[in-house]
N, C-alpha and C positions, 0 to 999 in steps of 0.2 A: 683551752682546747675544747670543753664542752660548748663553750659560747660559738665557736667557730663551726663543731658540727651540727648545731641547732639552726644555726643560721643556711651554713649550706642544705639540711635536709628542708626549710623551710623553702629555697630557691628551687629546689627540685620539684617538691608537690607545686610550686606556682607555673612553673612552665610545663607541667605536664611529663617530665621523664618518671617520674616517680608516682606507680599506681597507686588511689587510694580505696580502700575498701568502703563499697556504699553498704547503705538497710534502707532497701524498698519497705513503706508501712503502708497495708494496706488498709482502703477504709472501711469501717464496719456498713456492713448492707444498712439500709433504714429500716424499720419495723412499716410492717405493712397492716393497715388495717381494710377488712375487705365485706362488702353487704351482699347476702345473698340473694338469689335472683330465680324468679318463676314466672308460671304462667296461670291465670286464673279468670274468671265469670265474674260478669256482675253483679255486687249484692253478696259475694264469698266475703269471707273471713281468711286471713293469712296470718302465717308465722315467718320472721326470717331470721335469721342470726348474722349479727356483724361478729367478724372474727379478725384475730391480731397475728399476725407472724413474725418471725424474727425481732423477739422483744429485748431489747438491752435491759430493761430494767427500767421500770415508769411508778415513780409515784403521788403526777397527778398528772389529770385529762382533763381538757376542756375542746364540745366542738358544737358544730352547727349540724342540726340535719334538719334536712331539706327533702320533700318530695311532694311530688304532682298533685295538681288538685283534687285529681280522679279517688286519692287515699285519705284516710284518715286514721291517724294514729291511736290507738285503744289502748294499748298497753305497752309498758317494757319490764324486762326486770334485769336485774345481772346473769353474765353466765361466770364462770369458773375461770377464768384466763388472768383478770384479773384479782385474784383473791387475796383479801388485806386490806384491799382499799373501801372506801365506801363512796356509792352512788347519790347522787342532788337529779332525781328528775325533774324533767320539767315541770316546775306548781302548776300549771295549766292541765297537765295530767292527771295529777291527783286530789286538784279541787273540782273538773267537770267532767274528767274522766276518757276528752278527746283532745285531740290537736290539728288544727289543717295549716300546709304550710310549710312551717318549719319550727323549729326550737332546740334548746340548750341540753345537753347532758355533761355534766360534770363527776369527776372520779377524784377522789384524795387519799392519803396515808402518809404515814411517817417512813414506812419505807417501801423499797423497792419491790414492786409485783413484777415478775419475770417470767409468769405464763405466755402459754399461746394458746391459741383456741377461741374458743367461743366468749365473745365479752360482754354481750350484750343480745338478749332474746327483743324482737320487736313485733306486736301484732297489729295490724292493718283491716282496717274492714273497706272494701270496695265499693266504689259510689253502684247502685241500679241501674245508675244509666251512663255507665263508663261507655264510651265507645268503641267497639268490639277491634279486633288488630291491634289496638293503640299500646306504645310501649311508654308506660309511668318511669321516668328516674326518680332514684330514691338518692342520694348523696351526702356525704361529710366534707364538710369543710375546717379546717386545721388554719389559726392562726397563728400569727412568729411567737414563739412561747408560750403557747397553749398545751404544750407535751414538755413535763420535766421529771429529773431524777430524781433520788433522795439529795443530790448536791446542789440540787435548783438550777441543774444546767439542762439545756435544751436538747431535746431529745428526736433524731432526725428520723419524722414520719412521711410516708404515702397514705392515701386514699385510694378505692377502689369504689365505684360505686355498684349500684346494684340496679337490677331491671325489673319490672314486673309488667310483663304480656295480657293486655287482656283478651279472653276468645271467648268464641260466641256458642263452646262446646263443651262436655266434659270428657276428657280421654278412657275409654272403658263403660261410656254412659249409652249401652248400645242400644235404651228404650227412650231414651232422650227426657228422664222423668227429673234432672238432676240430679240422684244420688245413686250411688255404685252399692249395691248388699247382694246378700244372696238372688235375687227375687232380679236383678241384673242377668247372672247367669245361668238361673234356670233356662228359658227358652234354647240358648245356646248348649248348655249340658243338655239338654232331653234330644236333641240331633245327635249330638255328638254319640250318646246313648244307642239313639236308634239305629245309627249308621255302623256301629260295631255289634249290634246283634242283626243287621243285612250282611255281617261276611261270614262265609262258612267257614264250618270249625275248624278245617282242614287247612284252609287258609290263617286262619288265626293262630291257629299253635306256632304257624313258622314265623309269626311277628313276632310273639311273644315271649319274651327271653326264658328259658329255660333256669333255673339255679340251682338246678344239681350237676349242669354243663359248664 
């Protein structure tokens, strides 16, 4: 008797009278790692940060980075997103102190780093004679099992790259001397200064907010 209703519940699910219960799984997002992006003068010094999102759990990294002639590479160090693991800079970096081009950064641990945030600080010095408008790519490249777990299984990443603008100004540089201090906004305070001791007091008291009101 049992062999006969086995049989026929099995006839049922094949032809479809008899529903079956599905489980959608859905896939985990990929971890995103992402280069940040400015704008900056010839001959400046920059900082940017690459940073990681939606981390499953990574405990080792290996990638390519790349960027425009116009840069050169001065520094990196780690940021806190991955912590646990340890950092392999480029030797070109910390035998002459610069890189043009491109080059290797590597990450290891025994176990899983599952921050996000900030993974990686990068400092840049810009050539003197970058050409002013021009937009530098900076990028990571990610190959097939270059991102793994503590199980040694692959670990599905994006890249994001980053931008750096060059211009031929500095925003807030309103004496054109390149640097922004006090000595910037005096000219501009001492109008400002002037032009509210030319309004009469009568006038001014009704600008200026009362606080016992």
């Amino acid at each position: 008797m049992k062999k006969t209703f086995s049989l026929l519940l099995a006839v049922l699910i094949a032809v479809g009278l008899l529903p079956v219960a599905t489980v959608t799984v859905l896939a985990a997002s990929p971890a995103t790692v992402t280069i940040g992006s400015t704008s900056t003068m010839p001959g400046s010094t920059i900082d940017l940060d690459v940073s990681i999102a939606d981390n499953p759990g990574i405990a080792a990294m290996g990638f390519t980075l790349s960027f425009d002639e116009s840069l050169t590479l001065i520094g990196a160090t780690m940021g806190e997103a991955l912590g646990g693991l340890s950092m392999t800079p480029p030797s070109q970096l910390e035998n002459v102190g610069r890189i043009s081009g491109s080059c290797l950064f590597a990450f290891f641990g025994s176990n899983n780093a599952t921050g996000n945030g900030v993974m990686l600080h990068l400092t840049f010095r810009v050539d003197e004679q970058a050409q002013a408008n021009k937009d530098c790519l900076i990028s990571i490249t990610f190959e097939e099992n270059d991102v793994l777990n503590d199980a040694k299984t692959a670990v599905d990443i994006t890249a994001k790259n980053g931008i750096v603008t060059i211009i031929d100004y500095m925003p807030g540089d309103v004496d054109g001397n390149g640097k922004i201090n006090m000595l910037t906004f005096l000219p501009s305070a001492s109008i400002m200064l002037t032009d509210v001791n030319m309004i009469p007091t009568d006038m001014l008291s009704t600008l200026t907010p009362n606080p016992e009101t």
